[in-house]
Structures are given as structure tokens and as C-alpha cells.
C-alpha positions in Angstrom: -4.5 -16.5 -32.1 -5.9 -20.0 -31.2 -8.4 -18.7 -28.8 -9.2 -22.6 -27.6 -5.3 -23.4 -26.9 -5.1 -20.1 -24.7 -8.5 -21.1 -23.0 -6.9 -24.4 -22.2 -3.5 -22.8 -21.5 -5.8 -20.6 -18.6 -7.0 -23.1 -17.2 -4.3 -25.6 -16.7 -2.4 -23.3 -14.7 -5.4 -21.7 -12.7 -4.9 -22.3 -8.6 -8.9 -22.2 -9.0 -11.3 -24.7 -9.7 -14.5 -24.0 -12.1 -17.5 -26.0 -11.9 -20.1 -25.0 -15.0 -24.2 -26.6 -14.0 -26.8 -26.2 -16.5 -30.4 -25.0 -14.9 -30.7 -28.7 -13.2 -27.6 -28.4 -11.4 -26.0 -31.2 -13.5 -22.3 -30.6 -14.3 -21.4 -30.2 -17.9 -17.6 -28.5 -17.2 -15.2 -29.1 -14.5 -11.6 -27.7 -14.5 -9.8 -29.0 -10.8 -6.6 -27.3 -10.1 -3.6 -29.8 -8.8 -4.9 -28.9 -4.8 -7.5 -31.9 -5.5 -10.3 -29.7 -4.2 -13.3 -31.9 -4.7 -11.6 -35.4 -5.0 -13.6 -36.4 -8.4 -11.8 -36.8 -11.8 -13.3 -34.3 -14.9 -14.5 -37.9 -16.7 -16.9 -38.8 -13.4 -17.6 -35.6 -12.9 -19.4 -34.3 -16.0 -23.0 -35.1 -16.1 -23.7 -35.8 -12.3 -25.8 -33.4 -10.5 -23.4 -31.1 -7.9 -25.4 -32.9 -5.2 -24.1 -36.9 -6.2 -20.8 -35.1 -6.0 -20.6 -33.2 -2.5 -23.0 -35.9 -0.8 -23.6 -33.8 2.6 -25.0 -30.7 0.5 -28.5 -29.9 0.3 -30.8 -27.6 -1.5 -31.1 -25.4 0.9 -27.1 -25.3 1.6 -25.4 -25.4 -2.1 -24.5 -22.6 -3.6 -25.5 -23.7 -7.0 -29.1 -24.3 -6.3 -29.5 -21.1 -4.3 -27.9 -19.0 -7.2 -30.0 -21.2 -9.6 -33.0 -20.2 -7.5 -32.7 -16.6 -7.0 -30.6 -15.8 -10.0 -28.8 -13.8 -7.8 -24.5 -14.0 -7.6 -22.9 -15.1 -4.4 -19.5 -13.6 -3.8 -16.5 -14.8 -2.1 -18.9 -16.9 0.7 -16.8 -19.5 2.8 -18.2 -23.5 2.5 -17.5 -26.4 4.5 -18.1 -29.7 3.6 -17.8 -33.5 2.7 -15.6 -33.5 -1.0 -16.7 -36.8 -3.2 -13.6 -39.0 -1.4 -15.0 -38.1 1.9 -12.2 -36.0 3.1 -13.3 -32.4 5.1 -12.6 -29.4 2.9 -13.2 -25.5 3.1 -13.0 -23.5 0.0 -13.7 -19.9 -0.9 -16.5 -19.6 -3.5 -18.1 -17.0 -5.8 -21.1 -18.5 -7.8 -22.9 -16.7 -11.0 -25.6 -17.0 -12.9 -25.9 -17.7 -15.9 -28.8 -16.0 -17.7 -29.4 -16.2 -21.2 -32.1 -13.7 -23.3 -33.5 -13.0 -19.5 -33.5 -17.1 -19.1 -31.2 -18.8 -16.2 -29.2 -21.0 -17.9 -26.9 -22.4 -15.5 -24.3 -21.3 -13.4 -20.8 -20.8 -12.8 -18.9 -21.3 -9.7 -15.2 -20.2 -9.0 -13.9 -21.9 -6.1 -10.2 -21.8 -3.9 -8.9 -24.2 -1.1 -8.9 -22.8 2.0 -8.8 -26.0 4.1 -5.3 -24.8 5.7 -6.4 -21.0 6.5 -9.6 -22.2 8.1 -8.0 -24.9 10.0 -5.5 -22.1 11.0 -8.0 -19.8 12.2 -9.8 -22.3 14.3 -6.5 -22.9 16.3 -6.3 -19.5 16.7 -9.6 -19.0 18.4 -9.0 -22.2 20.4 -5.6 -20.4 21.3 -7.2 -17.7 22.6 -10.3 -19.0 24.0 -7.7 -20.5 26.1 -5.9 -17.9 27.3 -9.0 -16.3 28.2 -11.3 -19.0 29.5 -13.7 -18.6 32.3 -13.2 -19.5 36.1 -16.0 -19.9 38.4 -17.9 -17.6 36.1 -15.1 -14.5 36.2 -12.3 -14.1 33.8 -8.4 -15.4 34.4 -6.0 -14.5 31.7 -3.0 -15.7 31.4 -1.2 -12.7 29.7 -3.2 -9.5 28.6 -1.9 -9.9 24.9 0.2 -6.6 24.9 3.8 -6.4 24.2 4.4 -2.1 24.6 3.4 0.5 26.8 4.6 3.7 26.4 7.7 4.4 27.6 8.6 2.3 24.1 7.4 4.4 22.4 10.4 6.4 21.4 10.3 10.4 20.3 11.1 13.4 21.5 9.9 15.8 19.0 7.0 18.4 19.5 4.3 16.1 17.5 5.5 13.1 19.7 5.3 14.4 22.8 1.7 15.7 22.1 0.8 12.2 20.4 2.1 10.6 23.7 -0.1 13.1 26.1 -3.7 13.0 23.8 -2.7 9.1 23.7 -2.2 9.2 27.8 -5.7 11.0 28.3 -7.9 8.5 26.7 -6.6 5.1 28.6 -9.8 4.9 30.8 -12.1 6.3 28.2 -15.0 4.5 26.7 -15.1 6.2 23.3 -14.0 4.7 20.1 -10.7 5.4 18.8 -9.2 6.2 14.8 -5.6 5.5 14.1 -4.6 7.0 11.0 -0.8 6.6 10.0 1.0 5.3 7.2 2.4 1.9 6.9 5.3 1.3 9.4 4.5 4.1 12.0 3.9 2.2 14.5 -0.2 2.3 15.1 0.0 -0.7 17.2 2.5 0.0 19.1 0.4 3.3 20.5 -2.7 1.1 20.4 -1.4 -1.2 22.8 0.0 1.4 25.1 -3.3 2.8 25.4 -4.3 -0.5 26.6 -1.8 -1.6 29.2 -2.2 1.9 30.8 -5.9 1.4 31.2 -7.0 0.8 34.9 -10.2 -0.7 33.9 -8.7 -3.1 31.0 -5.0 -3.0 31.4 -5.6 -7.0 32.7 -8.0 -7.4 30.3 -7.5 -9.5 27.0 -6.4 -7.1 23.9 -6.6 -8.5 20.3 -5.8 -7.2 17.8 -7.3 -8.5 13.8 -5.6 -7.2 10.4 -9.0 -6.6 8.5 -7.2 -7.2 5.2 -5.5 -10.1 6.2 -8.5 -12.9 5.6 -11.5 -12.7 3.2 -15.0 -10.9 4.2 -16.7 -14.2 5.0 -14.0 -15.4 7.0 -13.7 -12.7 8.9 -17.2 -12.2 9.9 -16.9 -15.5 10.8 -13.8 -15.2 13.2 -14.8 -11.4 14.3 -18.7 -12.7 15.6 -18.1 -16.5 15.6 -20.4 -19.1 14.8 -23.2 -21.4 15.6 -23.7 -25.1 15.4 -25.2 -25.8 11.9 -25.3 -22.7 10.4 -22.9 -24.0 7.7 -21.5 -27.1 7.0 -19.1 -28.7 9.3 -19.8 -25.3 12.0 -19.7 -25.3 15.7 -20.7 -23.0 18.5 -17.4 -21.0 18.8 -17.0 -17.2 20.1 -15.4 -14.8 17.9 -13.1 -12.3 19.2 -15.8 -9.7 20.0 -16.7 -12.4 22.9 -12.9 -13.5 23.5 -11.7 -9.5 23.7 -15.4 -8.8 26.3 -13.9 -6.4 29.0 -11.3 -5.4 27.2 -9.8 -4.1 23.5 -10.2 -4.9 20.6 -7.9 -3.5 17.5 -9.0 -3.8 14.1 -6.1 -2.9 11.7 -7.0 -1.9 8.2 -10.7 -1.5 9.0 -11.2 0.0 5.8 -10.6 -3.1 3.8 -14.1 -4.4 5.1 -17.0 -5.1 2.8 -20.0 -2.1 3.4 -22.6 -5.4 4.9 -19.6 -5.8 7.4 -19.1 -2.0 8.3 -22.6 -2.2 9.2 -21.8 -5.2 11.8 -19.3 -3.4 13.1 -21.6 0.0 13.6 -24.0 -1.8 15.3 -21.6 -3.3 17.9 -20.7 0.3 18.3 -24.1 1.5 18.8 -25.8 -1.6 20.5 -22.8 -3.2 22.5 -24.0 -6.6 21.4 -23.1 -9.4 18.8 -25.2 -12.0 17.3 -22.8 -15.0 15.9 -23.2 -16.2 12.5 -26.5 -18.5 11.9 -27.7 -17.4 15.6 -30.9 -16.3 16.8 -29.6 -14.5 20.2 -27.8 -11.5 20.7 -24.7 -11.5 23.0 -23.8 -8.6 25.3 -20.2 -7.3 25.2 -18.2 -4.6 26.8 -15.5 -4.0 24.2 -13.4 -0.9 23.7 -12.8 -0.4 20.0 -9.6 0.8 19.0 -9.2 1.3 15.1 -6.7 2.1 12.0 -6.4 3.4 8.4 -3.2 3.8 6.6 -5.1 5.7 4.4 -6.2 9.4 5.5 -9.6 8.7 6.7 -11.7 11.3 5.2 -10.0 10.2 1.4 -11.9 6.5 2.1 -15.1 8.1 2.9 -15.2 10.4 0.0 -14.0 7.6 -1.6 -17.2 5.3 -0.4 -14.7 2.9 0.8 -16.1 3.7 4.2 -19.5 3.8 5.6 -19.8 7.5 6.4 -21.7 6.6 9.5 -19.1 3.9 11.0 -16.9 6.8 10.3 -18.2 9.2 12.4 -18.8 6.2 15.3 -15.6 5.4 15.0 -13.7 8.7 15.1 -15.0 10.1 18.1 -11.4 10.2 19.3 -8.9 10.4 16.7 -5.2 10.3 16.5 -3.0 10.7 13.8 1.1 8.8 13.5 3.4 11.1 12.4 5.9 9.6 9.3 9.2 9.5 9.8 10.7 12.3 7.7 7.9 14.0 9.5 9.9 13.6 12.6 13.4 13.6 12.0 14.9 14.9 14.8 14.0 11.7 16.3 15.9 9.2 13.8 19.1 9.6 15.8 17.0 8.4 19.0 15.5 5.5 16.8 19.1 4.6 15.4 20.3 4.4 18.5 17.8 1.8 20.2 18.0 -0.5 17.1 21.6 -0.3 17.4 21.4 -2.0 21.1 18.5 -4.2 19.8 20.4 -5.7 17.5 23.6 -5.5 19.2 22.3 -8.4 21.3 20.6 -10.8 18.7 23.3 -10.9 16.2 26.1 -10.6 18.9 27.7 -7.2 18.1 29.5 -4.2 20.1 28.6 -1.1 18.1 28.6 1.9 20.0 26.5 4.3 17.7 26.7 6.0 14.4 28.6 8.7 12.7 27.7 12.1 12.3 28.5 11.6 8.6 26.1 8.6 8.1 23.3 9.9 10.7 23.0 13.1 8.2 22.6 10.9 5.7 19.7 8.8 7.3 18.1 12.3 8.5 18.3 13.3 4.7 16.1 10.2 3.3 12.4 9.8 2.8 11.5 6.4 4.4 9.0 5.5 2.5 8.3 2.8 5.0 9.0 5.0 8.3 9.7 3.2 11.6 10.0 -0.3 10.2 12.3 0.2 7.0 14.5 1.7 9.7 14.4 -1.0 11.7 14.7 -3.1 8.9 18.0 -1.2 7.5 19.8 -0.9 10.8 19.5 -5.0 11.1 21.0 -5.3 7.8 23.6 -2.9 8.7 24.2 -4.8 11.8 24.6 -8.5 10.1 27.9 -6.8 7.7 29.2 -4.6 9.9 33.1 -4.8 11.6 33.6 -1.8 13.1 32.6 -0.4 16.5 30.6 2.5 14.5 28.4 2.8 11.7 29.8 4.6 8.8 28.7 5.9 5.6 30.4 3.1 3.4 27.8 0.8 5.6 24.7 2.6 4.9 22.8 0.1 1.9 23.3 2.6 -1.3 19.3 2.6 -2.0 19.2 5.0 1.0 23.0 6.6 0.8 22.1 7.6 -3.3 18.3 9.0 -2.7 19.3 11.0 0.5 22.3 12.8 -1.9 19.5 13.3 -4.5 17.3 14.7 -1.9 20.2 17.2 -0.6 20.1 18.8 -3.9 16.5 19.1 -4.2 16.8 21.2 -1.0 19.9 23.3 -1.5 18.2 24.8 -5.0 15.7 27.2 -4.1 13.2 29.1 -6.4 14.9 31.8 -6.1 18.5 30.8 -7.4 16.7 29.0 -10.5 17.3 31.9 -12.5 21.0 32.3 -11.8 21.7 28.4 -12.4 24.2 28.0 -14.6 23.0 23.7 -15.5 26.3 22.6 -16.7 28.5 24.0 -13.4 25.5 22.4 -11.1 26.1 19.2 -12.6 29.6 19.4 -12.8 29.4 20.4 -8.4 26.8 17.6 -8.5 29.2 14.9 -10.1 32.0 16.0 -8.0 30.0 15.3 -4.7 29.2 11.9 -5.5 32.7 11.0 -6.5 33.7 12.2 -3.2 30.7 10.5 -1.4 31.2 7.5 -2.9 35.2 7.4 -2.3 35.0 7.9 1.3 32.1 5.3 1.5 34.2 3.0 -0.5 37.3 4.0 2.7 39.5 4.9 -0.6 39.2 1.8 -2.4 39.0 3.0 -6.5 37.6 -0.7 -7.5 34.6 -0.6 -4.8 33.7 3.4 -5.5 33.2 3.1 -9.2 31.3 -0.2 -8.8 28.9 1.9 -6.4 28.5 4.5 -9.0 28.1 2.0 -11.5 31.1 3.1 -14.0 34.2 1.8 -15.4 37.4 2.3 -13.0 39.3 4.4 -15.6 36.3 6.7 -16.0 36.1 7.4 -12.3 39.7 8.2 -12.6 39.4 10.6 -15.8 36.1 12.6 -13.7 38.5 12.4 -10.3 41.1 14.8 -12.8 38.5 16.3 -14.2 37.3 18.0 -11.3 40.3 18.2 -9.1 39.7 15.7 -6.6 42.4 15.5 -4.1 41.9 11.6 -3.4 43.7 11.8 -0.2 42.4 14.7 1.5 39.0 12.8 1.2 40.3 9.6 2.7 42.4 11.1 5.2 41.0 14.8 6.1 42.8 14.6 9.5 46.4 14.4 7.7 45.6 17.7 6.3 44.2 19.9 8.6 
């Protein structure tokens, strides 16, 4: 293996540039992806000191000379600043030594466009720094930032109805709040309920942040804001600790934080105040907390993914999402709902589902509970004809693992020992053949393209077991 023509290969198609100093912070390798990150060609580039390149740096504010300094790495940190052509760029950087027989070197930097995110992030705080902006010193909001309350949320089942009444008790509360569930369950949905409901925030602004939707660095940035000239090409801006003071703040995924910003977030907890980034003064903020996992929270702090003692801040109140197959008597409700949803956005009249097809929804997993529901009925509802949804309509992912799942269930432990294997999978064939006929509304073509067979072998297995096709297409004729 040509190790030099796979280097090159590497690099060529890397979305990242690399940027190799030796101990003077001259360049002596420079790789520039096609994003034109620093505006300087590899020829002009190699041999000039990183400071003739990005003109506005200094010492004190370049990465390279800091890491040179120090001989210490930093990781994923968030730059603005002039590029050699003079246009504004923001790029995500991670800078190492390196150290040679205990001797620095030179150092390495690894860096990514994020011109477009940043710029994208700034609107957003202008956006909402808008619709919360101060009025002869008190607060007027234009809209609260909440979508549900909780007669939307939908369920009738025992662990619903208690979810609903511990979520009902804490509106007014103070406290911290944990939201463990699994992806889809519909944490925000509660979240925001709690809100609305409130007396003392309902008309308050609620925000709500994916933790794992933006690097470390930016989001310390965006959660605390910033100060004028802590970093190049910074201004005084609140963060959404500031924007959200007097009402809630949700942090989705809080367990995707770095530990340094964990121990932000505790002391916001603790303390009640902020300090933006590159500030000297503290800001007071009154700032209910509401927090999620889709992980099960004690499994991240065993796990060290989570301070243990932002854990115990944040879980003085905790509640826990059902999943769906957790639930099930509450599908039919859920079907239902998104049946009138969609009804009205893709212009439809269905009227409900079958029994047929609803025991085959209750039968399935959903691995990704409320929303691949959701997600399934709006499929259903773009193909369908009919006034009802039958099993032929269900998508065959779902129709094939809820059958699978009905036989896991009707062989107990006990009955293992009298299982004869060949007659089960014999009954087991049969089934599907029938399943997939009536889904198929009798059409031989269609059912042996669903169980993925020739036609004249679907007709030899129909024989084979007895299969009266007519009795399955028309059960009504024969009663």
C-alpha cells in the first residue's frame, strides 16, 4: 500500500482544513478543503507565520500561539475572524501540540466552517430578543413560545393519567425538573404543558435548546451569551438564560454537554445567576429549569456522562415518558387523532381504522413511539382510497414484525416442550399466506410480491396447506 497516495487521497476529500506551524508559528503544511476557509492558496501559504495570514489575530487571541505556549490541546473552541481575503469567517477549531522527545515542536490545528451555523444562531437570538424585548423596563412578549398544553396530550391509560396529574402538580413549582423518555415520546410536548399552565410563567417566554444539536463552544456561547471583545468579531448579546428570565427554559439532551459545561449549568442552579462569556459581572435570573435524557438517567451517571452533582440538582422532580408499546391501549386513541390531523392537510375523508389493522398496530414495537406513529399514519394517509384504513395499507415493515411478534407471544415456556417445529412452521407459513392475501384484497401477483416469492410458489404453499382463497377474501359469503 502506497501510504503517501492514501495520505493524499485523505486529504483531498476532507470537509476539514489542516494547518501544520513549526515552534515559530510559521506554516510548513496547509491542506484547504473546497469551502475556501482561509482565502490563501497552499503556495502563499507555506512559510508565512499564521499571524501574516489571519491579519486581525494576535498572540494573545490565536490558537496556535497559545497551544505553542502552554503546550496544552484546545478542543473544538469556536473562532471569529478576518480570513487573508478579508472576508468574516467562523470556524470550529481543535489545535495540538506537537511535542517531540518532551520538546514542542509545532502544532496542528484541525479546523471546520461554521460561518453559516454561527450566522444562523445570531438570528436566532436576534429573533428572540425580539420577541421578548423590554418595555419601559417590564417585559411584553409577543407569544409565550408554547404550542401544547395538556389537554393535547393524548392517553388514557393508568401511567398516563398519573403522568398527566404529577405533571399538573408541579406548574407553579420552583424546583428543577428531569424528563427521561425515549426518543419520540413526546418530552416536549409535557414540558410545554407544564409551562402554559403555570400562573406565574404561563405569559412568560419558554425556550427550549437541543443540547446535542450545536458544538460545546457554541452553545455556551448561545446558552450565556457574550461580551464585546471577548473573541474576535463578539458583541454584547444575551443568551437564552437572559432571553427565558421569568420564565422556562428546556434543555433537551442535557446529557450531551461537556463536564466544564455541566458545571455552568449547576451553578445557575445553585446561584440563580449567569456571567456571559469574556464578562466580568454576574447577571441575576429567575429561570425555571426544565430538563431531558433519552437515556435512563442513572445509566449516564454511572456512566460519568453526567456530573453526579447536576444530577441530583436537576432531579429534584422527576418524571418519566412512557413508550409506546408501554401504553398500548392508547394507540387506537393516537390513530385516531392523526387520522383527523391528516385528514385535513392532505385533503382526505377517512373515518377510522379497522379492527383488523388496529390489532396489528397494537401488536408492534415502535421503536420510535409517538412520532414513528405519526410518521406512519401520514404515509398511510398520502396512498390511501378508501374511507378506512385496512390491513393491505399498513407499510409491511410494521404489518411483517407485528406477525413476528404475535408468535413470539402465543409460545409460552411451557408449550416449548410439546412443540412439534415442523407443524409450527407449517401454522406459521399458513398465517402469512393468509395475512398477506387479504392485505393484497385477493390479488395473487401483489401477495407473493409482499412475501417476496415467485407467484407459482405461493400457489403450490396455498395447496399445500389448504388455503381456501375465497373464504379469506370474502369471509362474509361464507358465514
Amino acid at each position: 500500500m502506497d501510504y503517501k497516495f492514501l495520505l493524499e487521497a485523505i486529504l483531498t476529500h476532507l470537509d476539514e482544513g489542516i494547518l501544520v506551524v513549526d515552534k515559530h508559528a510559521n506554516v510548513t503544511f496547509y491542506n484547504e478543503p473546497a469551502t475556501n476557509i482561509a482565502g490563501i492558496t497552499q503556495e502563499k501559504a507555506i512559510g508565512k507565520n499564521i499571524l501574516d495570514i489571519f491579519p486581525d489575530l494576535t498572540p494573545e487571541s490565536s490558537t496556535f500561539y497559545q497551544v505553542l505556549k502552554h503546550k496544552e490541546p484546545i478542543i473544538d473552541y469556536v473562532q471569529t475572524y478576518m480570513n487573508y481575503q478579508g472576508r468574516k469567517v467562523s470556524t470550529l477549531t481543535s489545535t495540538i501540540p506537537l511535542i517531540k522527545q518532551d520538546e514542542i515542536v509545532g502544532a496542528l490545528e484541525i479546523y471546520r466552517d461554521l460561518t453559516q451555523v454561527k450566522e444562523l444562531s445570531e438570528k436566532v437570538l436576534n429573533l428572540q430578543s425580539e420577541l421578548f424585548k423590554k418595555k419601559n423596563n417590564e417585559k411584553t412578549y409577543k407569544a409565550n413560545g408554547i404550542s401544547y398544553c395538556f389537554e393535547d396530550i393524548i392517553g388514557e391509560t393508568p401511567v398516563m393519567r398519573k403522568l398527566k396529574e404529577r405533571a399538573r402538580k408541579i406548574v407553579d413549582s420552583k424546583s428543577p425538573v428531569l424528563v427521561y423518555g425515549e426518543t419520540g415520546t413526546g418530552k416536549e410536548l409535557v414540558v410545554q404543558a407544564i409551562h402554559g399552565a403555570s400562573k406565574a410563567r404561563g405569559n412568560k417566554p419558554f425556550i427550549a435548546q437541543n443540547c446535542a444539536a450545536l458544538p460545546n463552544a457554541l452553545l455556551d456561547s448561545i446558552l450565556f451569551g457574550t461580551t464585546s471583545g471577548s473573541f474576535t468579531g463578539a458583541k454584547d448579546k444575551p443568551g437564552l438564560f437572559e432571553l427565558a428570565d421569568g420564565g422556562t427554559l428546556f434543555l433537551d439532551e442535557v446529557n450531551s454537554m461537556d463536564m466544564k459545561l455541566q458545571g455552568k449549568l449547576l451553578r445557575v442552579l445553585q446561584d440563580g445567576v449567569v456571567r456571559r462569556v469574556g464578562g466580568l459581572n454576574t447577571t441575576r435570573v429567575d429561570v425555571r429549569i426544565i430538563a431531558s435524557t433519552n437515556e435512563p438517567p442513572a445509566k449516564i451517571v454511572e456512566q460519568k456522562i453526567m456530573r453526579n452533582d447536576l444530577y441530583y440538582r436537576l432531579n429534584v422532580i422527576s418524571l418519566c415518558m412512557p413508550a409506546l408499546r408501554e401504553r398500548r391501549e392508547d394507540i387506537g386513541l393516537l390513530t385516531n387523532f392523526f387520522i383527523n390531523l391528516y385528514n385535513g392537510t392532505v385533503n382526505k375523508k377517512v373515518k377510522g381504522i379497522s379492527p383488523e389493522a388496529l390489532q396489528v398496530f397494537e401488536a408492534y414495537h415502535w421503536p420510535g413511539n409517538i412520532r414513528e406513529l405519526r410518521c406512519a399514519i401520514e404515509s398511510i394517509m398520502n396512498f390511501i382510497d378508501s374511507q378506512q384504513i385496512e390491513l393491505a395499507d399498513i407499510p409491511p415493515h410494521i404489518a411483517n414484525c407485528a406477525e413476528t411478534s404475535d408468535v413470539r407471544q402465543e409460545v409460552s415456556e411451557e408449550e416449548l416442550s410439546d412443540v412439534c417445529l415442523a407443524d409450527k412452521l407449517n401454522e406459521y407459513e399458513k398465517k402469512l399466506i393468509q395475512n398477506a392475501i387479504l392485505r393484497a384484497g385477493g390479488n395473487g401477483a401483489k401477495a407473493a410480491r409482499m412475501l417476496n416469492i415467485p407467484r407459482q410458489t405461493l400457489h403450490n404453499k396455498i395447496k399445500k396447506h389448504h388455503i381456501d382463497w375465497e373464504i379469506i377474501v370474502s369471509p362474509k359469503k361464507h358465514n
